[in-house]
C-alpha positions as MATLAB code, in Angstrom:
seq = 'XXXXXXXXXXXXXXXXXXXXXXXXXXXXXXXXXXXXXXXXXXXXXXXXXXXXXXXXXXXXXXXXXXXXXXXXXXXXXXXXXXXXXXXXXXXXXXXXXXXXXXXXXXXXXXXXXXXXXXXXXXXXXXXXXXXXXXXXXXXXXXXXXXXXXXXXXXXXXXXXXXXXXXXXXXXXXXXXXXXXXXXXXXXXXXXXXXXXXXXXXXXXXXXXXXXXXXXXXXXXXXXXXXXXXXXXXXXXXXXXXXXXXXXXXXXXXXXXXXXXXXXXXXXXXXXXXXXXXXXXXXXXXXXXXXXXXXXXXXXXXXXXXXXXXXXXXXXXXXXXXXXXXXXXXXXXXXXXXXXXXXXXXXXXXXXXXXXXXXXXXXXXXXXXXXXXXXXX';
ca = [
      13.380   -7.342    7.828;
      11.945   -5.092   10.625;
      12.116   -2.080   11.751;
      13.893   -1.096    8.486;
      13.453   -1.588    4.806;
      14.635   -0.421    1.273;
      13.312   -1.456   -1.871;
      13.067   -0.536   -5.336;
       9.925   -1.048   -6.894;
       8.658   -0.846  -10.456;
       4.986   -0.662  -12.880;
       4.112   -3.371  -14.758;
       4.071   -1.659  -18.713;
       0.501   -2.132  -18.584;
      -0.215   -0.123  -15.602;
       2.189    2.611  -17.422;
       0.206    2.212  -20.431;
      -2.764    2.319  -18.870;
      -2.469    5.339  -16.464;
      -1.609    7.366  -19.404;
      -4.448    6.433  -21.099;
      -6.501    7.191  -18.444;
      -5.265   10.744  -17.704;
      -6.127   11.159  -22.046;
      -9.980   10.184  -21.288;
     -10.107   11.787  -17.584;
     -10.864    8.535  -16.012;
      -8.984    9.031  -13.026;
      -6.810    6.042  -11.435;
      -8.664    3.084  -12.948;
      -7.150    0.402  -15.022;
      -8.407    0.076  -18.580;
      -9.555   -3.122  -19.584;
      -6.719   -4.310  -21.894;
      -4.441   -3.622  -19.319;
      -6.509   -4.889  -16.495;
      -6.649   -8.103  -18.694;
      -2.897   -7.816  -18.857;
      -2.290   -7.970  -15.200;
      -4.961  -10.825  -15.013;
      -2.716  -12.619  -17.481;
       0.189  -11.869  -16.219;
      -0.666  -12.985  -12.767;
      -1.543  -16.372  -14.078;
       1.244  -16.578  -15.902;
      -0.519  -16.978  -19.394;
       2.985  -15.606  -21.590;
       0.574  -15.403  -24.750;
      -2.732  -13.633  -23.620;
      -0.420  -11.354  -21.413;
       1.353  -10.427  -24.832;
      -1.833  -10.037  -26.940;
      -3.754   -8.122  -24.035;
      -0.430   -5.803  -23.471;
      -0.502   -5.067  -27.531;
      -3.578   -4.141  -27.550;
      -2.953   -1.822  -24.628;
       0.060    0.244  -26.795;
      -2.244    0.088  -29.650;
      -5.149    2.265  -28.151;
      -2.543    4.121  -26.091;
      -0.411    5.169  -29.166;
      -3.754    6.231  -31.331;
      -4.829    8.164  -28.001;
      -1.746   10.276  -28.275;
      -2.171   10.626  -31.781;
      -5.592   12.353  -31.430;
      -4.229   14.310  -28.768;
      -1.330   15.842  -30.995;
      -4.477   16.527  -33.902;
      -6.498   18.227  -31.456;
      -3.682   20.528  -30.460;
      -2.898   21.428  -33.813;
      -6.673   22.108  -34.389;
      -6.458   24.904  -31.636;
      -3.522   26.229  -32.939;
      -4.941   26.929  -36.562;
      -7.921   27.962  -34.518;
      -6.010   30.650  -32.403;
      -3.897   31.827  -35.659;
      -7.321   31.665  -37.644;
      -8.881   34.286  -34.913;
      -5.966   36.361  -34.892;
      -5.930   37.078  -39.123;
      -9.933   36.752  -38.937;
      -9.948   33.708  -41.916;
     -12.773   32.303  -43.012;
     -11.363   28.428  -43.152;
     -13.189   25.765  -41.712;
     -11.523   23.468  -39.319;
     -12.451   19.841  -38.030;
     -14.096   19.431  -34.430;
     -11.628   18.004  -31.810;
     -12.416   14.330  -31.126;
     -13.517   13.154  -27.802;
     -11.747    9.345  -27.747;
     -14.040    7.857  -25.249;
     -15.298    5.193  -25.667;
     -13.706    4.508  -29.515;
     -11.654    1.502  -30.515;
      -7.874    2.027  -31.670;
      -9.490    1.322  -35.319;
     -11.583    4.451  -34.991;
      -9.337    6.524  -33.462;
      -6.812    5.965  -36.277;
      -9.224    6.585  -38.946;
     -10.093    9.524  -37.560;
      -6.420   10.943  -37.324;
      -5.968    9.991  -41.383;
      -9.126   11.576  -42.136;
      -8.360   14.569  -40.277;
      -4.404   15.125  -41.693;
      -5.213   16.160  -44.921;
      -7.961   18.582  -43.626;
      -5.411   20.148  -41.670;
      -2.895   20.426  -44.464;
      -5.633   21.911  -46.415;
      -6.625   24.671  -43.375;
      -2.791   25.964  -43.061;
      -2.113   26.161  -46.516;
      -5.558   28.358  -46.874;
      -4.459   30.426  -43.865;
      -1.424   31.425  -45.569;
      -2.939   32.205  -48.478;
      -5.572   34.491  -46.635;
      -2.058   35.997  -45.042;
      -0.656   36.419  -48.272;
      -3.272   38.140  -49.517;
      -3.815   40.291  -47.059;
      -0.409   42.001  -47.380;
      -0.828   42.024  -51.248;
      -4.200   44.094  -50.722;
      -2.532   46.520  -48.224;
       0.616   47.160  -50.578;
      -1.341   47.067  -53.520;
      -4.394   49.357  -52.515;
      -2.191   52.642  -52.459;
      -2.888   54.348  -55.492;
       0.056   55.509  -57.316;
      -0.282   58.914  -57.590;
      -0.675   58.926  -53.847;
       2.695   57.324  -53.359;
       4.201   59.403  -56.445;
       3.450   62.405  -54.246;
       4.752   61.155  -50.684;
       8.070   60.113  -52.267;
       8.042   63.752  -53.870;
       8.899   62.392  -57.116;
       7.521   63.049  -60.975;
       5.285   59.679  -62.035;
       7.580   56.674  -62.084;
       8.989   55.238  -65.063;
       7.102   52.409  -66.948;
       7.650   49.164  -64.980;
       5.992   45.814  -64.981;
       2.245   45.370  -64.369;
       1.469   46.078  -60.851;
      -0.743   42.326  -61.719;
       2.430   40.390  -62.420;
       4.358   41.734  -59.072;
       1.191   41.328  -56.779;
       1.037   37.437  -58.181;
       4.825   36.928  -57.660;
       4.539   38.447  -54.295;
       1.390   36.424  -53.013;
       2.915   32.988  -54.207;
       5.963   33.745  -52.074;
       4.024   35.442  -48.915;
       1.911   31.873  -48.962;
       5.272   30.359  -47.971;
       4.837   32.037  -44.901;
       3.748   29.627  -41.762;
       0.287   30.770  -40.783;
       1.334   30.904  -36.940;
       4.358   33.125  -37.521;
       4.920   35.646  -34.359;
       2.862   38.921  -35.238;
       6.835   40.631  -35.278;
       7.839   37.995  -37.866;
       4.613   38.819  -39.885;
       5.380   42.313  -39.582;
       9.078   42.313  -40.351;
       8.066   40.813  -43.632;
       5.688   42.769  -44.346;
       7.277   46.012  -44.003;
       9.755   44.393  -46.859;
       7.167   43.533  -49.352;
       5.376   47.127  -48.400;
       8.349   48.075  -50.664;
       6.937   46.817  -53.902;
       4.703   49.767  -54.039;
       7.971   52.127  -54.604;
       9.729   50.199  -57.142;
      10.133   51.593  -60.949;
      11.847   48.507  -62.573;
      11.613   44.752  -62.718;
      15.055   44.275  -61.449;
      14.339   46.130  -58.068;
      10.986   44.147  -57.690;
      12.990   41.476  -57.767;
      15.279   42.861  -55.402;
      12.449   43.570  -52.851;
      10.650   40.460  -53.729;
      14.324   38.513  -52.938;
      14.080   40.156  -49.489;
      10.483   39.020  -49.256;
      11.889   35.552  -49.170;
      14.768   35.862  -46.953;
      12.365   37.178  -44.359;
      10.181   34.321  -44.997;
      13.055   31.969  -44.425;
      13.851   33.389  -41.149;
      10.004   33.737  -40.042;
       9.641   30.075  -40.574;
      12.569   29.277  -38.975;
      11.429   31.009  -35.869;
       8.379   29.468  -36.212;
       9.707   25.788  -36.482;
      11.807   26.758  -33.909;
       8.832   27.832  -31.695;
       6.778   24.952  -32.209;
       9.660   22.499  -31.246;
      10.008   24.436  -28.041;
       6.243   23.891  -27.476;
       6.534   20.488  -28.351;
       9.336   20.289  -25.684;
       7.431   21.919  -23.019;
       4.397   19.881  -23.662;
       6.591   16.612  -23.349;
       7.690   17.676  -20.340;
       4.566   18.685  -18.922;
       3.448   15.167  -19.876;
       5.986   13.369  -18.305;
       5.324   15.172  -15.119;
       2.115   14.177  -15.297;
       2.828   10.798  -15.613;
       5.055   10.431  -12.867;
       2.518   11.684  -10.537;
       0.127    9.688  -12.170;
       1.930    6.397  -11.503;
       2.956    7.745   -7.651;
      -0.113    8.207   -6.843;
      -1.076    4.452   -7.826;
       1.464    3.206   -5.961;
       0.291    5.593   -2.750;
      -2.858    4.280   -3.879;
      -2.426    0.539   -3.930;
       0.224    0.206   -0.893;
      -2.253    2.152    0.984;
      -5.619    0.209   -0.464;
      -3.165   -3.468    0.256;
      -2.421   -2.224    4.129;
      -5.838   -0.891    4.671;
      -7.116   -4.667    3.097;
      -5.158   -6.576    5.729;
      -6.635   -4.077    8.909;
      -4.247   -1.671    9.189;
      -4.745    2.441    9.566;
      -3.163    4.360    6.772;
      -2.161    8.180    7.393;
      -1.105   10.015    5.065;
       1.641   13.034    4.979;
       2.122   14.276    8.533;
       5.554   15.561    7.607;
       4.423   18.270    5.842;
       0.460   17.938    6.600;
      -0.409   17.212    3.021;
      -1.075   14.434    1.162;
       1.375   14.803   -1.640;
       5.017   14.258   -0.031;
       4.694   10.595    0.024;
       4.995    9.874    3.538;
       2.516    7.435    5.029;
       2.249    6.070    8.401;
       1.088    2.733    9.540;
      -1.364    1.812   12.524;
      -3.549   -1.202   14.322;
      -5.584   -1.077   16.571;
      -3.685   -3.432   18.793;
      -0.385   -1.107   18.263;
      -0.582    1.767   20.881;
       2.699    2.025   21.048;
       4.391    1.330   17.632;
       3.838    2.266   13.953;
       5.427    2.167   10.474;
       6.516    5.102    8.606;
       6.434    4.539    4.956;
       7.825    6.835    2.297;
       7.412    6.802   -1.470;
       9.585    8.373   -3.445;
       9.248    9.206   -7.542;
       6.905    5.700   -7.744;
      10.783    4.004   -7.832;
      11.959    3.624   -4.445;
       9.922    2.648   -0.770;
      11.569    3.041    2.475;
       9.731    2.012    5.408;
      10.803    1.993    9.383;
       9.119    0.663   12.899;
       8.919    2.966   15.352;
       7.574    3.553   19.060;
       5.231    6.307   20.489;
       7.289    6.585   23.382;
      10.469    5.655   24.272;
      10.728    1.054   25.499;
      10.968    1.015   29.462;
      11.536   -2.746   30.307;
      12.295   -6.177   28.668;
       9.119   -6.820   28.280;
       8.899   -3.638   26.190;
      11.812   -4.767   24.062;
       9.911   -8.082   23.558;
       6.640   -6.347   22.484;
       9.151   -4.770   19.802;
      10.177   -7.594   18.395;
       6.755   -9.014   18.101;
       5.892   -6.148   16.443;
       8.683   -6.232   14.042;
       7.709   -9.907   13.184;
       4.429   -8.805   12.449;
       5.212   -6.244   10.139;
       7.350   -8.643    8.428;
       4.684  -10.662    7.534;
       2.246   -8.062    6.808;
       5.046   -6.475    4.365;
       5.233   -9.915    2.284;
       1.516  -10.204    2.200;
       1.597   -6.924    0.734;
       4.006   -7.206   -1.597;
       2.152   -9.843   -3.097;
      -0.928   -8.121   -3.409;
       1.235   -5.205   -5.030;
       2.363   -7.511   -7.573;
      -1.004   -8.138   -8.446;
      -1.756   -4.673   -9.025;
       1.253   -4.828  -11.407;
       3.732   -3.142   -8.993;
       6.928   -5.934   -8.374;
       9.227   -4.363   -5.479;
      12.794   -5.614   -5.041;
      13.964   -5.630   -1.208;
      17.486   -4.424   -1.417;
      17.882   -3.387    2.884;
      16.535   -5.034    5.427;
      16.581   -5.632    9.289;
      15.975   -8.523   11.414;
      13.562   -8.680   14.099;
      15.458   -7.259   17.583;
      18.888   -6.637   15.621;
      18.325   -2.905   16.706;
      15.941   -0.767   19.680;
      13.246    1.091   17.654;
      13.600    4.560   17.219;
      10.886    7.063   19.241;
       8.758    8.658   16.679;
       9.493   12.308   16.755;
       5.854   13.624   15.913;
       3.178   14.400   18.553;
       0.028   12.345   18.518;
      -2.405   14.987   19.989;
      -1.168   17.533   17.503;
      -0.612   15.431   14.218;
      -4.469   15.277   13.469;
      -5.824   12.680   11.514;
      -6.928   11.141    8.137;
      -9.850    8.829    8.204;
      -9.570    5.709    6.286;
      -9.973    6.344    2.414;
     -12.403    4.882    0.766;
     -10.923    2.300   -2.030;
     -12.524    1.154   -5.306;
     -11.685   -2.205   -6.309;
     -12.547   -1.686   -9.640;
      -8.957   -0.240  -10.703;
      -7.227   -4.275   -9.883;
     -10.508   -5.663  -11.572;
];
């Protein structure tokens, strides 16, 4: 291994666990404890506590997400309780910082029923809306738009209204306004009817629409649901790329070298770093990350070798890195990151390649500061 390297790497589950976690309380890149305490075990190869510490990691993890999925719900009853202007109270989101697993669950079975309670109330408020609309036009009003003679004695206006507001409650609370209105405009038809058979009829309609309001609906909220779980996954995998950035660049920087990062495209985010020393003016690794999965890394010279004794230098150099790379890898592992070398090169098997980029024009990135607290 030398001037060329390919391995696969992967996250310890606790570090997985733990970054999502993390991102759920806004703590940045640090480990949580449990999982810190994982690694710890895991490191001295303590099978047991590295089982009970990881547990406890998916534990508070899994009741994290679960008061994440509450408080999205509670801003959607929120936003649909705004838009039909309900009076139905609603519990606070929860801020999980700093509360146990135990607390977080009881919180989520406290809160479930609550909900329940607020959407069925917000359909009713629907429901009854649309009754008072259909309801409030006086008859002989409607007698005279239709251009008709009073109708002809039918059942109490009391008895359809009730029918009509136990079906309408049916209705999901967060149906499109065009689903709301589509079944409205068929329960608007109530006020026209003369018999019990055609308020049936109408009232029959009323629940087809219904039926195909809430299956929008469902169908809406799944795609939500979707887009959300995608969004999260995205986050995640930039989450755990950037610890890996992080702690290849934090293990390097540990053991003297200079860390660059991103000259290909002059950003940080395109996983490209480049390795200096200060006793290397003519040589230095190129590193690139890719999806937190896969490293590739390559020795190359400023300029191009001009004698033997260049050549020598090179494969000096290459030994060097080799060394530096296992010392590295070992300190990865400790930050729960295991790489698996599947390429490599010997020292002097092949000239280094001339680095392509210009050193007066490439600018530079000063050594990052690094908090040791995220391995602790």
């Amino acid at each position: 291994m030398s001037s060329g390297i390919d391995a696969d790497i992967a996250l310890d589950a606790a570090v997985v666990l733990s970054l999502g976690m993390n991102r759920v309380l806004g703590r940045g890149a640090g480990l949580a404890a449990s999982a810190a305490e994982a690694l710890a075990a895991r490191a001295a190869g303590r099978a047991e506590a590295r089982a009970a510490a990881l547990a406890e990691v998916e534990t508070h993890e899994r009741a994290l997400r679960e008061v994440v999925e509450r408080s999205a719900r509670i801003a959607a009853l929120a936003e649909t309780r705004a838009k039909i202007g309900a009076d139905v109270a609603l519990p606070e989101p929860l801020d999980p910082a700093g509360l146990s697993p135990a607390e977080l669950t009881a919180w989520c079975a406290a809160t479930d029923p609550v909900l329940d309670e607020a959407e069925r109330r917000l359909s009713e408020h629907l429901a009854a809306q649309v009754s008072t609309q259909i309801f409030a036009v006086p008859t002989e009003g409607l007698a005279a738009d239709l251009g008709q003679g009073p109708p002809p004695p039918r059942r109490e206006d009391g008895d359809v209204r009730g029918n009509l507001e136990r079906i309408m409650a049916r209705l999901l609370p967060d149906a499109a306004e065009e689903e709301r209105r589509a079944v409205a405009e068929a329960a608007r038809l109530l006020a026209g009817v003369a018999t019990a058979d055609e308020a049936e009829g109408v009232l029959q309609e009323v629940r087809l629409r219904i039926q195909d309001a809430n299956g929008r609906t469902r169908e809406r909220r799944e795609e939500e649901r979707r887009r959300a779980a995608e969004r999260e996954a995205a986050e995640q995998a930039e989450a755990e790329r950037r610890y890996v950035l992080d702690s290849i660049t934090a293990a390097f920087e540990d053991m003297g070298y200079e860390v660059q990062a991103g000259f290909e495209t002059l950003t940080a985010e395109d996983g490209t770093l480049t390795l200096t020393r200060g006793g290397w003016p003519d040589h230095s690794v190129r590193m690139r990350v890719e999806d937190a999965a896969h490293v590739r890394a390559s020795m190359v010279r400023e300029r191009p070798a001009e004698s033997e004794d260049d050549r020598r230098l090179d494969v000096e150099r290459e030994r060097e890195w080799c060394e530096a790379f296992e010392a590295a890898r070992e300190r990865l592992a400790d930050a729960g990151i295991r790489s698996d070398v599947g390429w490599r090169l010997d020292p002097g098997v092949r000239e280094l390649p001339v680095s392509t980029r210009n050193r007066q024009t490439r600018g530079r990135v000063g050594q990052r500061e690094r908090s040791r607290e995220r391995h602790k």
